[in-house]
C-alpha positions in Angstrom: 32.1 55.6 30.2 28.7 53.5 30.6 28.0 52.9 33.9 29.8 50.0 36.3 29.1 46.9 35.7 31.3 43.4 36.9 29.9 40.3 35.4 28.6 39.2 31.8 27.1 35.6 31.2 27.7 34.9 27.4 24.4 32.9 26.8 25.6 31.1 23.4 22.5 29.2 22.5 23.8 29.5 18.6 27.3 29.5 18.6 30.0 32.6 19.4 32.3 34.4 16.5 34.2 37.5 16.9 31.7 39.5 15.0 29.0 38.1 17.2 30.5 38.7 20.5 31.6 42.3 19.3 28.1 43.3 18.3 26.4 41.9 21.3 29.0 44.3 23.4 27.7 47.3 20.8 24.2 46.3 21.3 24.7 46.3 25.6 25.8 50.0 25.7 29.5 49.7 23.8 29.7 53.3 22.3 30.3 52.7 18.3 32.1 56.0 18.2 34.4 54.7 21.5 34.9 52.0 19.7 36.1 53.4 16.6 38.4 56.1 18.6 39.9 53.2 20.6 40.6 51.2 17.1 42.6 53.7 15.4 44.8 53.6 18.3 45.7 50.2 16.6 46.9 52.0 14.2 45.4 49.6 10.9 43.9 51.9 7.9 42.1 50.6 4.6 39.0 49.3 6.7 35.5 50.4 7.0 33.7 49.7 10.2 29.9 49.2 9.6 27.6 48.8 12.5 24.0 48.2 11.7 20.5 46.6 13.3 18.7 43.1 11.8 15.9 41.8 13.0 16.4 37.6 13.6 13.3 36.8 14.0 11.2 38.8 16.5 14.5 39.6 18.0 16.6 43.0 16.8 20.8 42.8 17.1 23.5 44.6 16.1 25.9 43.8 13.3 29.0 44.5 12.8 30.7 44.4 8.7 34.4 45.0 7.9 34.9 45.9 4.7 38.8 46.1 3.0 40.7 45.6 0.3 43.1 43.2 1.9 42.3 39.8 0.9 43.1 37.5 3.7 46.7 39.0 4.6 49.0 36.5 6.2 50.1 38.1 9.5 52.3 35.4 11.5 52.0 35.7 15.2 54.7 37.7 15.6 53.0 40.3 13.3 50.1 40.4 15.2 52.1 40.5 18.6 54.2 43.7 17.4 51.2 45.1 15.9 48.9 44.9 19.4 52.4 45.9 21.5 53.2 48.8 19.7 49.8 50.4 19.7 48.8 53.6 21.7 46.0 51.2 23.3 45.9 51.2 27.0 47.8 48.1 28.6 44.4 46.2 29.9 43.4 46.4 26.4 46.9 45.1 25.4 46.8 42.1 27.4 43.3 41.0 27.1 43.6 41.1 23.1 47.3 39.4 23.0 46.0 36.1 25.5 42.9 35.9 23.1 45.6 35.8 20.2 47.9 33.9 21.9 45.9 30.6 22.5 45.0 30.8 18.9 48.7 30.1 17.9 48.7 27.7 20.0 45.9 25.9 18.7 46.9 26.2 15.5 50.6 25.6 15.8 49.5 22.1 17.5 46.6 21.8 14.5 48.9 21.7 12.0 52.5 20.4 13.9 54.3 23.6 13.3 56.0 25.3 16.2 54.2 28.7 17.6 56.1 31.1 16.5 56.1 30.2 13.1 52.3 29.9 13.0 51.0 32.3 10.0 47.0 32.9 10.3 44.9 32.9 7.8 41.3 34.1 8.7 42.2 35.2 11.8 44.9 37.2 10.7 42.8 39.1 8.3 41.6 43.0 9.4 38.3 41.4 10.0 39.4 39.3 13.0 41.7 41.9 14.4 39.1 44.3 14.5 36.9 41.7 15.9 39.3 40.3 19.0 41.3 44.2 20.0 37.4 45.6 19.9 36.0 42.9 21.8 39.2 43.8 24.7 38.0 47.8 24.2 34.3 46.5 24.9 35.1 44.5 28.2 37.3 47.7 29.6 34.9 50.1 28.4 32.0 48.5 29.9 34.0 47.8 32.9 33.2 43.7 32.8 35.6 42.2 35.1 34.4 38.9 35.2 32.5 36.5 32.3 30.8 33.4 32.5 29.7 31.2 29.9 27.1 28.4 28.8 28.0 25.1 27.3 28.6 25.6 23.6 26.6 24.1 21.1 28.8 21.6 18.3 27.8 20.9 15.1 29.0 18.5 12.4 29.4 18.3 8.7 32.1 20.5 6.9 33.4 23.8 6.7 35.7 25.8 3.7 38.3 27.6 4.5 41.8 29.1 3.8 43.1 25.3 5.1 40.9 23.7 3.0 37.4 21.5 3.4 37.8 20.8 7.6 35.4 19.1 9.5 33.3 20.7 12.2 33.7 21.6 14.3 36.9 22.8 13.2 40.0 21.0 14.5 41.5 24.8 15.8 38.0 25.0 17.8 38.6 21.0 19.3 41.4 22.4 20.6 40.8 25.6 22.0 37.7 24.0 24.2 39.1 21.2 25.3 37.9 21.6 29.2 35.0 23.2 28.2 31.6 22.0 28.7 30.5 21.7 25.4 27.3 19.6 23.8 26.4 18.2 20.3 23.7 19.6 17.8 22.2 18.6 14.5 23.5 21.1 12.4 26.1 21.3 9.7 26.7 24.9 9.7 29.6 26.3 11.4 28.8 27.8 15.2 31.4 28.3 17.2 34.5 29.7 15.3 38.0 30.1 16.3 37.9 33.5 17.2 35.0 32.9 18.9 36.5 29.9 20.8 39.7 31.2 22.0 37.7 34.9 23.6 35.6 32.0 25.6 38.7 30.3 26.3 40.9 33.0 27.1 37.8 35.1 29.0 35.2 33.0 30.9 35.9 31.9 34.2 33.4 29.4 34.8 30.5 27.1 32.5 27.1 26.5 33.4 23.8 28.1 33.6 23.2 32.0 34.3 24.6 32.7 37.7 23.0 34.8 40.6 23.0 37.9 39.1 21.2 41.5 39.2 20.4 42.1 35.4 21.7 45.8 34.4 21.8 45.1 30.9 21.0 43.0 27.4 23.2 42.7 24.7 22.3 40.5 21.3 24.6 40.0 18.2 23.5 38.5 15.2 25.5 36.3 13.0 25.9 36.5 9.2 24.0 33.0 8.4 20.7 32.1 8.3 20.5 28.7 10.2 19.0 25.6 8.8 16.4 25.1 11.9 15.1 28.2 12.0 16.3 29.3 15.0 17.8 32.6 15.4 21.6 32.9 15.0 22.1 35.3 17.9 24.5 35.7 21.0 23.0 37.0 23.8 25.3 38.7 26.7 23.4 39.6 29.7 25.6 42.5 32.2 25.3 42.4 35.5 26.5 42.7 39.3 26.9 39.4 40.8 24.4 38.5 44.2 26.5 38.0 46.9 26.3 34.6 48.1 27.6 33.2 51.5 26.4 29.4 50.7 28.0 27.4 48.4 24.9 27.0 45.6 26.5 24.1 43.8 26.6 21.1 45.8 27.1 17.5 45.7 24.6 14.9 46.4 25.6 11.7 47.6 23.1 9.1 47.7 23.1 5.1 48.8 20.9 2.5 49.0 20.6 0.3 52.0 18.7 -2.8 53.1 21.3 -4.7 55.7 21.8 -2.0 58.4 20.4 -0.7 61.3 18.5 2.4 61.3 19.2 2.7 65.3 22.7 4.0 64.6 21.1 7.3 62.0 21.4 9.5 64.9 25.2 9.2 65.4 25.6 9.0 61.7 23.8 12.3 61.2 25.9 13.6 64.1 29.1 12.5 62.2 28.1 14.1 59.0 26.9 17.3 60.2 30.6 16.9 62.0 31.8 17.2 58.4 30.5 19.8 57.4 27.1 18.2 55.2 24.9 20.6 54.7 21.4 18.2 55.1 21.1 15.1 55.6 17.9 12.8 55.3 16.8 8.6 55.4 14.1 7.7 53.4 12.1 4.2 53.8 12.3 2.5 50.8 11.1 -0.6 49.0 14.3 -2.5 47.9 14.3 -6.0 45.9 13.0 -9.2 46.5 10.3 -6.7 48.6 12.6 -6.1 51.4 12.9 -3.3 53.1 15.8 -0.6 53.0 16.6 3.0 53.0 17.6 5.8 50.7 20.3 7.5 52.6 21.3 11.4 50.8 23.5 13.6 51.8 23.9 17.0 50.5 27.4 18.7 50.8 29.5 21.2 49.2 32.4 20.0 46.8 34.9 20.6 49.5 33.4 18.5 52.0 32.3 15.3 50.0 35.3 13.3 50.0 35.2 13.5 53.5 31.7 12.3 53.6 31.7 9.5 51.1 34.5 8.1 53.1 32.2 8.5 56.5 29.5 7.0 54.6 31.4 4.2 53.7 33.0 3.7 57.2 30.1 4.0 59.1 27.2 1.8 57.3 26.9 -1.3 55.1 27.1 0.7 51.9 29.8 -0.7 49.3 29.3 2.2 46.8 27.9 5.5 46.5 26.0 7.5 43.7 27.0 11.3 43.4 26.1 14.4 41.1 26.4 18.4 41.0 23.8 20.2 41.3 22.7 23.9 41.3 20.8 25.1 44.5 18.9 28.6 45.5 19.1 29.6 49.0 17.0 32.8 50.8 19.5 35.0 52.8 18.9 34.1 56.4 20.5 35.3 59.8 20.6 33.9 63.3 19.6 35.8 66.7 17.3 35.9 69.3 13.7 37.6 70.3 12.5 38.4 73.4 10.1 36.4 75.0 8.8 36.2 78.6 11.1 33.2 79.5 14.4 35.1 78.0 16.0 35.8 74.7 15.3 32.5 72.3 17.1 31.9 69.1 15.5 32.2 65.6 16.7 32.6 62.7 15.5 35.8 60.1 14.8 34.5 56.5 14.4 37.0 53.8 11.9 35.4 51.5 10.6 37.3 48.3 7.3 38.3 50.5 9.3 39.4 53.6 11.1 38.8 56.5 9.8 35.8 58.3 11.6 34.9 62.1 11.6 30.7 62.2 12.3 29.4 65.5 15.4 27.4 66.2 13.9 23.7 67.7 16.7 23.3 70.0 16.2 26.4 71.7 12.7 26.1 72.3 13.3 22.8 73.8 15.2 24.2 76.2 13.3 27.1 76.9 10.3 24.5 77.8 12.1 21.9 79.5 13.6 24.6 81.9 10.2 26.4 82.3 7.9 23.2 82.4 5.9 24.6 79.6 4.6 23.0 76.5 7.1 23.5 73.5 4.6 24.7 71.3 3.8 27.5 73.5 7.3 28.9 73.2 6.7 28.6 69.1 3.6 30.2 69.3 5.2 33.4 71.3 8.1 33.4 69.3 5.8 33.0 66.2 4.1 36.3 67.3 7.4 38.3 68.1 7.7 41.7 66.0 10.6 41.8 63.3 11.5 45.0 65.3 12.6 43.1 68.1 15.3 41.0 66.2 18.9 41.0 67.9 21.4 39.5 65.0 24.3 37.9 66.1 27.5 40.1 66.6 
């Protein structure tokens, strides 16, 4: 076994097949002799299993050949079903590979109008594909990947041949498996994303988007068997990993408004009533609105939990008849709260890890008290606390 690892980001810049996906899981540590000891469990013969490097571009990945005599067997899904059940491979392994098969039926069945259990593959039922979806399952539990995320998919257009005929791309069984699935167009007319590859993304990834917070432990590129059009190279990367803990949420909403008939005098209760909610910032920005009058940008920032909540505050407690609102991605330093020791008593700070060090930032309210109560100035308490050793932090309990 290769050492632990819990996350995988499928970065899919060129598309995702089976073969692609399989060889990117050789290429990030997947033994090729584990893999070939966990496939005869399958218990399939007349196959040869070729694993081999190519260079695409400036890049080297692994590829992975079948080679057999079959030509294009027929399984149904209840030949594929029996097959994967009645194997010696463990249960994990089992499942994983039946739910990649199983929303392939599916797609199909509803594809061409037939019911799912009467749904014969053609590609996908061929050696090839087998070997490509039960060996990506062996890769996952080898490697021990628990969890995978995945990038939008590229689409192309034009038209594909296959056992169905001349289909247009993408292929109607790949609109179907990704329906939900952050996807974006391309100008290619080359196949990317086949079914196989589809369904492990649908079946497998648990979230879309960019790379998440993540400690890199390993790299992983397969190549494809087509030389694209654009020159680019038709690789999949997968990059392994532990996820970074996070306590904040790092995606949040942002709700914005534009105002120009109400008074700024009430911000301070507003604020109040936000931070109430649970917003996370919140800030008013003079701006120039038309006709040259004057107005303000109100934004909010909030996690997805907490904006209805807020929009309806918004709406309730200023002028604003409509709101503007997007996701985006944040990065936040770890940070703790506690207090130093000072010569007027314990004041709160909070520690922030930054990529230099720890820095201790005083917290504003505090220090006001601290001065009010001692009849100092308030930037003499910053400037002690400023000068307070890391040592003498005291996190909160």
């Amino acid at each position: 076994m290769t050492n632990p690892r819990s996350l995988a980001y499928i970065d899919c810049f060129s598309g995702i097949s089976g073969d692609m996906f399989l060889g990117a899981l050789l290429d990030a540590g997947l033994p090729v002799e584990e893999l070939r000891g966990q496939l005869a469990l399958l218990g399939l013969d007349g196959y040869t299993l070729t694993v081999d490097t190519k260079g695409c571009g400036s890049i080297a990945a692994t590829t992975l050949t079948v080679q057999t005599a079959e030509k294009h067997r027929h399984r149904s899904w209840g030949d594929i079903r029996q097959l994967i059940t009645a194997s010696r491979l463990a249960e994990p392994i089992k499942t994983t590979a039946l739910s990649i098969f199983s929303l392939l039926a599916e797609a199909e069945a509803k594809v061409h109008g037939r019911p799912v259990d009467t749904v014969h593959f053609h590609e996908v039922g061929g050696i090839d594909s087998l070997i490509d979806i039960v060996g990506a399952a062996i890769g996952l539990e080898t490697l021990n990947i628990t969890r995978l995320q995945c990038a939008p998919l590229p689409m192309p257009h034009g038209w594909v041949q296959c056992a169905h005929g001349l289909l247009p791309l993408p292929a109607p069984a790949v609109c179907e498996l990704l329906q939900g699935v952050p996807t974006y167009g391309v100008e290619l007319s080359q196949e990317l994303v086949t079914p196989t590859g589809a369904a492990i993304v649908k079946a497998l990834a648990t979230t879309y988007g960019p790379m998440p917070p993540m400690t890199i432990t390993g790299v992983g590129y397969g190549a494809g068997s087509q030389e694209l059009a654009n020159g680019q190279p038709n690789l999949l990367r997968l990059i392994l990993g532990s996820a970074r803990p996070v306590v904040e949420a790092q995606e949040v909403e942002v709700i914005e408004t534009h105002l120009d008939d109400w008074s700024p005098e009430t911000f301070p209760y507003l604020s109040e009533q936000l931070f109430a909610l649970d917003a996370l910032d919140v800030a008013l920005i003079p701006i120039q609105m038309k006709k040259g009058r004057p107005g303000f940008l109100l934004r909010v920032i909030s996690d997805r939990a907490s904006a209805l909540a807020i929009k309806e505050c918004i709406l309730s407690e200023t002028t604003a008849i409509g709101l503007r609102f997007r996701t985006e991605q944040r990065w936040t330093l770890p940070r703790e709260g506690g207090t130093v020791p000072t010569r007027w008593g314990a004041v709160r700070v909070k520690k922030v890890t930054t990529p230099a060090g720890e820095v201790l930032t005083p917290e504003y309210e505090d220090c006001k008290r601290v001065a009010s109560a001692n009849n100092v100035p308030i930037k003499e308490v910053y400037a002690e606390v400023g000068c307070a050793e890391r040592e003498t932090f005291k996190g909160e309990k």
